[in-house]
Rosetta silent file (secondary structure, phi, psi, omega in degrees, C-alpha in Angstrom):
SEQUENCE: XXXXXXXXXXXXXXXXXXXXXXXXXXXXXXXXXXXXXXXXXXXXXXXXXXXXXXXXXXXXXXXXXXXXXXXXXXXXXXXXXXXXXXXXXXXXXXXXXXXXXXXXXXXXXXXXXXXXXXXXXXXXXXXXXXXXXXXXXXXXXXXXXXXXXXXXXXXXXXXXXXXXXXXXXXXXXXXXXXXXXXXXXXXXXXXXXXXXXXXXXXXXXXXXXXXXXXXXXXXXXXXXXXXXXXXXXXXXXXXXXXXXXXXXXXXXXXXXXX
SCORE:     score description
SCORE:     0.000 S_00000001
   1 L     0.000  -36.880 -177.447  111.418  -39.196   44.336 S_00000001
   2 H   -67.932  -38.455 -170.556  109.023  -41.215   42.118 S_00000001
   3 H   -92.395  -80.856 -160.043  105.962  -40.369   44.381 S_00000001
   4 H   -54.980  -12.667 -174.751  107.058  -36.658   44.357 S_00000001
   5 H   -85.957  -58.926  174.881  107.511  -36.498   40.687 S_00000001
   6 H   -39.059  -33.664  173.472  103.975  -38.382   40.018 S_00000001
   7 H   -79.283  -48.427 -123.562  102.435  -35.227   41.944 S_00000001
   8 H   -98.711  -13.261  177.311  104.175  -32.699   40.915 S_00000001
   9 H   -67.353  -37.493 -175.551  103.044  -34.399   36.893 S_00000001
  10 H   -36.272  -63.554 -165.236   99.331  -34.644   38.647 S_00000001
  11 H   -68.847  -28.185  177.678   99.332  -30.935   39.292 S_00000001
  12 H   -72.249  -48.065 -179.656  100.522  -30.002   36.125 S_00000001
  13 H   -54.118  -60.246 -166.970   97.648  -32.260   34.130 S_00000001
  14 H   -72.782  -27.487  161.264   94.943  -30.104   36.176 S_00000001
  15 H   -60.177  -58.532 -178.047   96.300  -26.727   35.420 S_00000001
  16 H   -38.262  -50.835  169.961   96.618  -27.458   31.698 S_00000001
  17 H   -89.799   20.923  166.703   93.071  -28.507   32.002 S_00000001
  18 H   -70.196  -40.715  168.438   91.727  -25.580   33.977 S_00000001
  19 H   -47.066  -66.707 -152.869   93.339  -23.738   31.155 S_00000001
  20 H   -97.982  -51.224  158.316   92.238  -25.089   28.256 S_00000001
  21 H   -16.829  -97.221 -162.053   88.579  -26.042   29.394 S_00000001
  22 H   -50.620  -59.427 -138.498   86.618  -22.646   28.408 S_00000001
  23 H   -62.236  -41.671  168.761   88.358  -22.302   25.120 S_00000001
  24 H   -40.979  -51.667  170.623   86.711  -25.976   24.379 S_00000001
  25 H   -76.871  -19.365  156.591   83.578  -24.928   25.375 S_00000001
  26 H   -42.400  -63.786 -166.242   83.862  -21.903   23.257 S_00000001
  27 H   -61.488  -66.631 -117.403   84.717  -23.541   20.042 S_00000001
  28 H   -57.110  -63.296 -175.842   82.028  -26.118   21.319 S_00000001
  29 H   -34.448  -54.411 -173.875   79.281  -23.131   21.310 S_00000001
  30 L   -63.314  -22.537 -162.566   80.662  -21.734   18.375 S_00000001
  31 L  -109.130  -21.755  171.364   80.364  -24.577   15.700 S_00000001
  32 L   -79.240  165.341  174.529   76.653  -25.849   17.003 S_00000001
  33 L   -39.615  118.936  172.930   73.277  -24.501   15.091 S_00000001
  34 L   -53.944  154.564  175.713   71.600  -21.178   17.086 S_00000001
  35 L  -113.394  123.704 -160.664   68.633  -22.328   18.667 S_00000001
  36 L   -50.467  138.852  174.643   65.254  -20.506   17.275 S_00000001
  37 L  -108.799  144.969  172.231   63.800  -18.505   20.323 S_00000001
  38 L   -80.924  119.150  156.956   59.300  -18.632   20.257 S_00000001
  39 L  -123.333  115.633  167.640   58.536  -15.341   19.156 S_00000001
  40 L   -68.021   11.314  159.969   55.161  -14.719   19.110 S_00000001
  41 L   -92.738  -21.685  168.267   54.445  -12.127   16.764 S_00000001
  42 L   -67.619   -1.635 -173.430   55.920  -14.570   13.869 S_00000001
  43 L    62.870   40.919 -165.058   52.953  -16.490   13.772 S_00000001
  44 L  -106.557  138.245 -168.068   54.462  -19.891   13.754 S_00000001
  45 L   -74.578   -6.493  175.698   51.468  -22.205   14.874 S_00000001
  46 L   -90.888  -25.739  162.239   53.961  -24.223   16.572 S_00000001
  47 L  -105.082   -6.890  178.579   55.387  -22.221   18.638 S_00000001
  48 L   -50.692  139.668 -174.857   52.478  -19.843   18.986 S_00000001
  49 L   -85.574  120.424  163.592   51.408  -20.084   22.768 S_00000001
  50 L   -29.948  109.312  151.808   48.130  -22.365   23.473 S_00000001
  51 L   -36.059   96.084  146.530   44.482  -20.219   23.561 S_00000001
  52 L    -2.675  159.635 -169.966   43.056  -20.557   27.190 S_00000001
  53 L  -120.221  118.214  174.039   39.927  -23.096   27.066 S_00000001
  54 L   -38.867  151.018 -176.245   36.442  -20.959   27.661 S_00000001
  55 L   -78.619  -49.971  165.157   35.123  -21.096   31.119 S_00000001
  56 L  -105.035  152.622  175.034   31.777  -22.117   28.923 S_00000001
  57 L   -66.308  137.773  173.342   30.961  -24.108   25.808 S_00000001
  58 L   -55.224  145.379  158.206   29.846  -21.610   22.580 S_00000001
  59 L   -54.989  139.538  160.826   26.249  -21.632   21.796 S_00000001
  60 L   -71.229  176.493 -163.441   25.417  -23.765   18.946 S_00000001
  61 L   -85.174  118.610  171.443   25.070  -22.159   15.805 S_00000001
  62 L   -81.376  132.524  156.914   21.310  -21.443   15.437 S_00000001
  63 L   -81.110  154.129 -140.987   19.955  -21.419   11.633 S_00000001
  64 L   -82.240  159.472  177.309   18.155  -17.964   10.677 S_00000001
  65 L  -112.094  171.181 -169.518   14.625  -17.948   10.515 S_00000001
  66 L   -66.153  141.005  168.538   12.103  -17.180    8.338 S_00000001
  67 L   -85.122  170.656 -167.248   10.311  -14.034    8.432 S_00000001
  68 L   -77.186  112.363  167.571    6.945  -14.051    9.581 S_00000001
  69 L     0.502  136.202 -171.870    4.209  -14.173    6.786 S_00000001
  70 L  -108.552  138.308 -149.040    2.810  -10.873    5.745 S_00000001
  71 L   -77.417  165.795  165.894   -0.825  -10.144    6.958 S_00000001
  72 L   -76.398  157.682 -140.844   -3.362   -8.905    4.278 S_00000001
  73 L   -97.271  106.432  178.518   -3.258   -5.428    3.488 S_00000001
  74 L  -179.664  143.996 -164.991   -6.860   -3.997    5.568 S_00000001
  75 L   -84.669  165.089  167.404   -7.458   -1.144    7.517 S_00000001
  76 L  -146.488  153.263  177.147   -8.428   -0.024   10.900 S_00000001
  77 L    54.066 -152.262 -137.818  -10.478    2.641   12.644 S_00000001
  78 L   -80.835  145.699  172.971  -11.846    5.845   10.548 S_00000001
  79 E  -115.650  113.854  173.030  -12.173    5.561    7.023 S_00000001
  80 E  -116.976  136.241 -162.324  -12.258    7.976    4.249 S_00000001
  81 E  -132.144  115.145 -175.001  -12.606    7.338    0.636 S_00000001
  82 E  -106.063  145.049  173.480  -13.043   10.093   -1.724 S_00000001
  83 E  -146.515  128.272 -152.050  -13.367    9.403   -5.529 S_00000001
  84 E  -123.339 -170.765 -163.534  -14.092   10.832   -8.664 S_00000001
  85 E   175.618 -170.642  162.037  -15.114    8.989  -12.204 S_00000001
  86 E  -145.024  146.674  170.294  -17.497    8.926  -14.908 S_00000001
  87 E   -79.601  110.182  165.771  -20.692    7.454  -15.323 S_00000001
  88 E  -121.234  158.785  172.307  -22.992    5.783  -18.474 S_00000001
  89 E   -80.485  175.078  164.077  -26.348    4.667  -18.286 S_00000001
  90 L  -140.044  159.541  168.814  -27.882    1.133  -19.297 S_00000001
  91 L    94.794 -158.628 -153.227  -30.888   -0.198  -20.284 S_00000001
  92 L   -69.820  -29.773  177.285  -33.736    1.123  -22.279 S_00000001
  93 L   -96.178   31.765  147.117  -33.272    4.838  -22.065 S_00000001
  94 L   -41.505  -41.859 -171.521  -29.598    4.806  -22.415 S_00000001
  95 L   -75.370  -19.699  177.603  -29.298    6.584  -26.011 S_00000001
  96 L   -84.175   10.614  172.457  -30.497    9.665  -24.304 S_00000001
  97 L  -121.088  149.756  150.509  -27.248   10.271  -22.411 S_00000001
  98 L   -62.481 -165.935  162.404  -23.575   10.413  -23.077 S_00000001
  99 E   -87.030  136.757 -179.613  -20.696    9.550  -20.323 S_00000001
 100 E  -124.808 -167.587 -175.339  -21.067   11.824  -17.372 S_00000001
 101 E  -121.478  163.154 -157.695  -18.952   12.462  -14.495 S_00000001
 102 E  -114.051  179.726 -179.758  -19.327   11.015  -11.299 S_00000001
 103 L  -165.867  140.610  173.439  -17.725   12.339   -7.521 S_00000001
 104 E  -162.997  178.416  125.499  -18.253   11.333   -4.200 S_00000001
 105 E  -146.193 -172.344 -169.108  -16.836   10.028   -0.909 S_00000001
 106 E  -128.635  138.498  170.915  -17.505    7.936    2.185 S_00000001
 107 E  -136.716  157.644 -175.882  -16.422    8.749    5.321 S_00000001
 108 E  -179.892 -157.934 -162.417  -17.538    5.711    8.225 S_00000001
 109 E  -145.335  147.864  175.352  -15.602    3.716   10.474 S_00000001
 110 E  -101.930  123.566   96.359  -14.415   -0.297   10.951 S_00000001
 111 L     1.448   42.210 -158.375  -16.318   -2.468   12.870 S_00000001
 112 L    66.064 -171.079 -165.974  -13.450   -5.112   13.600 S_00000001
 113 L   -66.114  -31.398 -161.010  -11.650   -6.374   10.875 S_00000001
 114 L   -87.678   -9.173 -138.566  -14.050   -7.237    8.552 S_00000001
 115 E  -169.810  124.919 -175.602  -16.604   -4.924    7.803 S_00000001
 116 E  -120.645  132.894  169.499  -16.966   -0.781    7.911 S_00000001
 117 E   -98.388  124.568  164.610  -20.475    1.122    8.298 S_00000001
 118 E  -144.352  165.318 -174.861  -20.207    4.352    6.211 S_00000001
 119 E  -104.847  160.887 -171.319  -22.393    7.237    4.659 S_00000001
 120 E  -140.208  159.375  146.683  -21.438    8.217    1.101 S_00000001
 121 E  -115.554  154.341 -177.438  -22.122   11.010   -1.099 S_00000001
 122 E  -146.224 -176.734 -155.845  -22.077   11.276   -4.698 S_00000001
 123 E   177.823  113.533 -179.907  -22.799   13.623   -7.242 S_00000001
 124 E  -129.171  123.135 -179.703  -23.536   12.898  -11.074 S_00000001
 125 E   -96.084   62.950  176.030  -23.490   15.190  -13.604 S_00000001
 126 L    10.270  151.947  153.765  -25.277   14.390  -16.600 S_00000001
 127 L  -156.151   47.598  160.009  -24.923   14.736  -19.932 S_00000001
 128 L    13.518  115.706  177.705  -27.998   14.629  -21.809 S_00000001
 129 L  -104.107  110.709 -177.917  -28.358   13.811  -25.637 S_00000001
 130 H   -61.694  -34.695 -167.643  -30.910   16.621  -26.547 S_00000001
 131 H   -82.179   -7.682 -160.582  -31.320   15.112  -30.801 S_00000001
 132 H   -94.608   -5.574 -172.522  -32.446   11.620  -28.972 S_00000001
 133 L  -100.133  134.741 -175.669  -35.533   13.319  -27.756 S_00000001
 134 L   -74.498  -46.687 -179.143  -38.402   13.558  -31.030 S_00000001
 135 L   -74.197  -56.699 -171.280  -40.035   16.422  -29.528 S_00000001
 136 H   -28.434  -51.867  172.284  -36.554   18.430  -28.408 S_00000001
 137 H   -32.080  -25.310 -154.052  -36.131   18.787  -32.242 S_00000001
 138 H  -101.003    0.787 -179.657  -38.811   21.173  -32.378 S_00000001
 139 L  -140.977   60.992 -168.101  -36.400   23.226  -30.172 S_00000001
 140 L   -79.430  154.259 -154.755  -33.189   23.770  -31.273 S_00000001
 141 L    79.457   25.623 -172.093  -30.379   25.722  -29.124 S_00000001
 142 E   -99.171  143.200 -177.998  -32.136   24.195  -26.177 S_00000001
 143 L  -135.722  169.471 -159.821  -29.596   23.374  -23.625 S_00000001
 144 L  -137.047  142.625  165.414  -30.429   21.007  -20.562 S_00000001
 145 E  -128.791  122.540 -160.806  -28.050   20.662  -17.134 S_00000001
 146 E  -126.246  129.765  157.634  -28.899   17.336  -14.922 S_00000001
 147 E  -153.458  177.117 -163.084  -27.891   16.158  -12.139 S_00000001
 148 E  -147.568  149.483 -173.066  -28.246   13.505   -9.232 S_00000001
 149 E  -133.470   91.130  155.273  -27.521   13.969   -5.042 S_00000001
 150 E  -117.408  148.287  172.946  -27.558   10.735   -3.612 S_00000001
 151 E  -116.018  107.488 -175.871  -26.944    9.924   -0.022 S_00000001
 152 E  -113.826  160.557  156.098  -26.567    6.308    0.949 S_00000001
 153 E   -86.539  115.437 -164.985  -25.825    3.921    3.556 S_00000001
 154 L  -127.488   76.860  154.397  -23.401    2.596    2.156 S_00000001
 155 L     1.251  156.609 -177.157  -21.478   -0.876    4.416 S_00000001
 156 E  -130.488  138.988  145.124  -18.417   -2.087    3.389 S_00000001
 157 E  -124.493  155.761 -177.161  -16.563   -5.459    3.933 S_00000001
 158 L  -101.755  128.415 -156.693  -13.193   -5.871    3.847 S_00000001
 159 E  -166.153  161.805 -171.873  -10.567   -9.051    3.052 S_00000001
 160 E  -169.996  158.967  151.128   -7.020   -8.908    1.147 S_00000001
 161 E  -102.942  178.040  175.836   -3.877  -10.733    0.273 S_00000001
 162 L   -59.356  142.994 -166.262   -0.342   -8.857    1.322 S_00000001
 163 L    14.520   59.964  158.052   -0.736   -5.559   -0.104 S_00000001
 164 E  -146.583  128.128  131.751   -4.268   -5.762   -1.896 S_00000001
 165 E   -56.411   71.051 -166.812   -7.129   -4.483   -0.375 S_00000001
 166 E   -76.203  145.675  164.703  -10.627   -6.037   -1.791 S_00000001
 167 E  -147.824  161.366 -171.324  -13.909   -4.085   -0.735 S_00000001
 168 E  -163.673  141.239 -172.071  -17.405   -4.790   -1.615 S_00000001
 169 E  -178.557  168.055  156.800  -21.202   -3.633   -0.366 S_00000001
 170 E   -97.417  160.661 -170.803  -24.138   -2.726   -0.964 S_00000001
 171 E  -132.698  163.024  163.452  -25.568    1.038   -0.609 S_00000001
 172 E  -170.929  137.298  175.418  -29.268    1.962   -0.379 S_00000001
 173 E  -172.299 -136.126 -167.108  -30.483    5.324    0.269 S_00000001
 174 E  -123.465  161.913  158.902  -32.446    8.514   -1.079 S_00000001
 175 E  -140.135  153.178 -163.291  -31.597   10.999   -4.209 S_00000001
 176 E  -113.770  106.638  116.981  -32.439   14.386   -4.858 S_00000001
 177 E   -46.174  112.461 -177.727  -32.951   15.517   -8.687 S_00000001
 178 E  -128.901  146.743 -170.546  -32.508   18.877  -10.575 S_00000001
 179 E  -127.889  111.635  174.184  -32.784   19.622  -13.890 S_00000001
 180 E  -118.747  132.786  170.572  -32.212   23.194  -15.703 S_00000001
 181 L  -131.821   99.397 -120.956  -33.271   23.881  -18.963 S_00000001
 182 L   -99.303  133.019  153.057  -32.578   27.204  -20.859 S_00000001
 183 E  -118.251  119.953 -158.921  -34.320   28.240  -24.057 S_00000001
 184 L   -55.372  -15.058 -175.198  -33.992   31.526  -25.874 S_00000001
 185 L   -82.149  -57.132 -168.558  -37.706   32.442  -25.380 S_00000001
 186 L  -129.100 -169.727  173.448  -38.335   30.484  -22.035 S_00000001
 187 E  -142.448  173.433 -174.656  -37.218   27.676  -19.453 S_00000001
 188 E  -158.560  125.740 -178.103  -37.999   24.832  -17.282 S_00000001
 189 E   -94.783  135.728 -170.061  -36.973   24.104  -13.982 S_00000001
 190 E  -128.873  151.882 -174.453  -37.330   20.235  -13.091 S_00000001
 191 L  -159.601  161.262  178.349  -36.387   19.142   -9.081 S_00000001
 192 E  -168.869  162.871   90.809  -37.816   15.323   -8.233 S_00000001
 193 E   -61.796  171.438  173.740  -36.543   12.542   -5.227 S_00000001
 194 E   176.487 -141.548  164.661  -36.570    9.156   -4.835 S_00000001
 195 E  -107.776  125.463  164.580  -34.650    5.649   -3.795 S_00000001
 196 E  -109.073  166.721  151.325  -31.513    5.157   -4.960 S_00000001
 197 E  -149.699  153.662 -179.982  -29.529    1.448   -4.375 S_00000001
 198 E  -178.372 -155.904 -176.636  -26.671   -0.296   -5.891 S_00000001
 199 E  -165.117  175.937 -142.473  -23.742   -2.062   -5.009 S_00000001
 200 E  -152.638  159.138 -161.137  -20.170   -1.137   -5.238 S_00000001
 201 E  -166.330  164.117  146.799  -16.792   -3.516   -5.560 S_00000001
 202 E  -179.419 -143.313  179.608  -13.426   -2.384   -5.844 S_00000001
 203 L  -163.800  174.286 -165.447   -9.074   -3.107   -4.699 S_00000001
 204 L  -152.734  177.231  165.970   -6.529   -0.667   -2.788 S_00000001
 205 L  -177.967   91.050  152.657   -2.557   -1.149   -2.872 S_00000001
 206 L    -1.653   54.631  179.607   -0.941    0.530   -0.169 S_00000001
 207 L   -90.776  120.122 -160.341    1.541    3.389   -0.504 S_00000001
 208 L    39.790  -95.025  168.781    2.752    4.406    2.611 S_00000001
 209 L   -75.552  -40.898 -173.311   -0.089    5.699    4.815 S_00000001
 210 L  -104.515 -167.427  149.892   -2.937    5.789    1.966 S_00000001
 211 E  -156.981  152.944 -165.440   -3.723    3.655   -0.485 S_00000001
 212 E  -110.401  152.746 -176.836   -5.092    4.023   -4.140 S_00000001
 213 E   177.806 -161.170  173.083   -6.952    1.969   -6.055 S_00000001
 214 E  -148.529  159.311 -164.569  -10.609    1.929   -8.301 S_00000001
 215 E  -127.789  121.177  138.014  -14.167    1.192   -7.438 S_00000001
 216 E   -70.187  145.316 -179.977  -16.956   -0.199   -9.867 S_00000001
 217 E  -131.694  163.003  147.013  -20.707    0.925   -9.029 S_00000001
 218 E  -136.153  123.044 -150.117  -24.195    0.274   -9.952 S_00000001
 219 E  -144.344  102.492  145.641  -26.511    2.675   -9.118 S_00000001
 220 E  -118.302  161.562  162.936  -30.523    2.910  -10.158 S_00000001
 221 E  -131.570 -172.940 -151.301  -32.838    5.196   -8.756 S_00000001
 222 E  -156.511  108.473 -173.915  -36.620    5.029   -8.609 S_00000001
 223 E   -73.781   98.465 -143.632  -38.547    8.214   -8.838 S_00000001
 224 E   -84.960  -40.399 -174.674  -41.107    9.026   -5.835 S_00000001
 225 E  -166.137  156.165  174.508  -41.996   12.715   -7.048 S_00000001
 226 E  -156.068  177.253 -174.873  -40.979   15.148   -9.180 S_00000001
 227 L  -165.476  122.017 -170.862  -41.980   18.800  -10.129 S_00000001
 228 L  -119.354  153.876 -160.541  -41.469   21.403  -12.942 S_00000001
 229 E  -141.780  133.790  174.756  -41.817   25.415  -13.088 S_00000001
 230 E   -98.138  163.610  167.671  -42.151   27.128  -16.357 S_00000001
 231 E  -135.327  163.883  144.659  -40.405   30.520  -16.833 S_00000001
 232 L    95.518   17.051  163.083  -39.569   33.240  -19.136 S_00000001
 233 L    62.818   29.122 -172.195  -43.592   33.489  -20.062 S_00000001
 234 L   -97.118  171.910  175.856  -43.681   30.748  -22.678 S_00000001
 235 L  -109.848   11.040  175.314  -46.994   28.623  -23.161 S_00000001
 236 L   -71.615  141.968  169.903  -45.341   25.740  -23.018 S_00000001
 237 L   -80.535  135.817  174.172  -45.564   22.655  -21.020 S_00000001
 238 H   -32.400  -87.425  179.965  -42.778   21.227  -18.724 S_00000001
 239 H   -57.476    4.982  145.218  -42.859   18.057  -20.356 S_00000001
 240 H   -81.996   21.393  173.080  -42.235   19.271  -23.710 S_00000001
 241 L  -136.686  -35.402 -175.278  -38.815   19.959  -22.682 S_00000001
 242 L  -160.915 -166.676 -165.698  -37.816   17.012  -20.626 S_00000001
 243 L  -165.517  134.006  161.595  -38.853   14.143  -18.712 S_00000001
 244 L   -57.896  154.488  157.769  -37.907   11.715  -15.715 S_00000001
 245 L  -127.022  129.005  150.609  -36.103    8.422  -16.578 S_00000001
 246 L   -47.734   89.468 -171.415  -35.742    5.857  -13.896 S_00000001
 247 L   -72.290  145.790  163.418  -31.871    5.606  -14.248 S_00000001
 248 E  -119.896  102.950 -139.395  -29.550    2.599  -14.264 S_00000001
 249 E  -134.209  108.365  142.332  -26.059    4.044  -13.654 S_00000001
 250 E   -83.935  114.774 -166.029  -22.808    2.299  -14.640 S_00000001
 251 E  -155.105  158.523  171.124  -19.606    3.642  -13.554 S_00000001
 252 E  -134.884  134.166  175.454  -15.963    3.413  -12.453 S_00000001
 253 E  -127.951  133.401 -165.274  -13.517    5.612  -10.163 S_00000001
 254 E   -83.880  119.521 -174.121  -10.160    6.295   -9.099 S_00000001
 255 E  -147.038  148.289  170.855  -10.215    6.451   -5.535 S_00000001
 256 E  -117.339  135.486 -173.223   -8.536    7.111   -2.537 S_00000001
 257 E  -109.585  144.801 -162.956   -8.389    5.162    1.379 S_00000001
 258 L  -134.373    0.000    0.000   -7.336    7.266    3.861 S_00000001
């Protein structure tokens, strides 16, 4: 009886705890702390899931470089420089002129970097002081129009910093002289040539395509021949109205390289 009772107490013990088990584990569940699930859109770096490791190492970081120096400011292949300006003379027959105005251009070519061969033309238009002449007095209302054609060879060379152009040369060539001078009775026509030379200096600055700048000159000429026609039926002589002067020509112009 004692043996059957100990079982049938046995049997009893494991249903109650067959029973009563899940509710245990219930409460159990119920009273610990939820456990944080990795969400990756929360950003938490600790739970964030580990970057793959590159198949290659990054380049190192190069430091930037310098730009490259900027060349001087000088031309290449054809060159044209047109310019206009005014003119005064120097030297002893100066007081018999005002400022006149001067025009020209060059058209040539570069020769490598340095150095352009070009022909120039120029054109100076007097301006005569008629009271500076002793004899002219004797002829008042006399009016006189002068002018000089020269055509030189005129070389160039060429050298700069970034965006300045220096130029510089010498010219030497021929000039053509005409003279008209109108009087109410009569007139006198004067025409002459000769050698002109000089030398010539000047800077550029670059705007876009062209560039602008100014040119100093020096210019004599040297008379070879000359020749005068009276008109209008006066008795007068040619050289009681005017005269050559061997000219010495100062002058500066606003010019353009093209």
């Amino acid at each position: 009886m004692r043996m059957l009772d100990r079982t049938v107490a046995l049997s009893v013990g494991i249903l109650v705890a067959g029973v009563l088990a899940p509710g245990v584990a219930q409460a159990q569940a119920a009273q610990s702390p939820p456990q944080q699930q990795a969400n990756p859109q929360q950003g938490n770096p600790q739970e964030a899931a580990p970057q793959p490791t590159p198949a290659y190492p990054s380049p190192p970081a190069t430091e930037p470089q310098d730009a490259p120096p900027a060349r001087p400011a000088t031309r290449r292949g054809l060159l044209f420089l047109p310019y206009v300006g005014s003119g005064s003379l120097v030297g002893a027959d100066s007081d018999r002129y005002s400022t006149g105005l001067r025009v020209g251009a060059l058209l040539g070519g570069h020769m490598g970097s340095l150095i352009s061969i070009n022909g120039e033309l120029s054109v100076d238009i007097m301006s005569p002081n008629t009271g500076s002449y002793p004899d002219l007095k004797l002829y008042p209302g006399l009016k006189i129009t002068e002018r000089f054609f020269d055509l030189t060879l005129s070389p160039l060379v060429h050298f700069g910093v970034p965006h300045v152009e220096f130029v510089a040369g010498p010219k030497i060539g021929a000039f053509a002289w005409t003279v008209s001078t109108t009087y109410p009775a009569e007139s006198a026509d004067f025409s002459g040539f000769g050698l002109v030379y000089g030398l010539a200096a000047g800077a550029f600055f670059p705007i876009g395509r062209v560039a602008i700048g100014g040119i100093f000159s020096f210019t004599a000429r040297k008379f070879l021949e000359d020749s005068c026609t009276i008109g209008g039926g006066g008795g007068g002589h040619c050289y009681d109205y005017y005269s050559t002067v061997d000219t010495k020509l100062i002058s500066f112009s606003i010019a353009l390289m093209l």
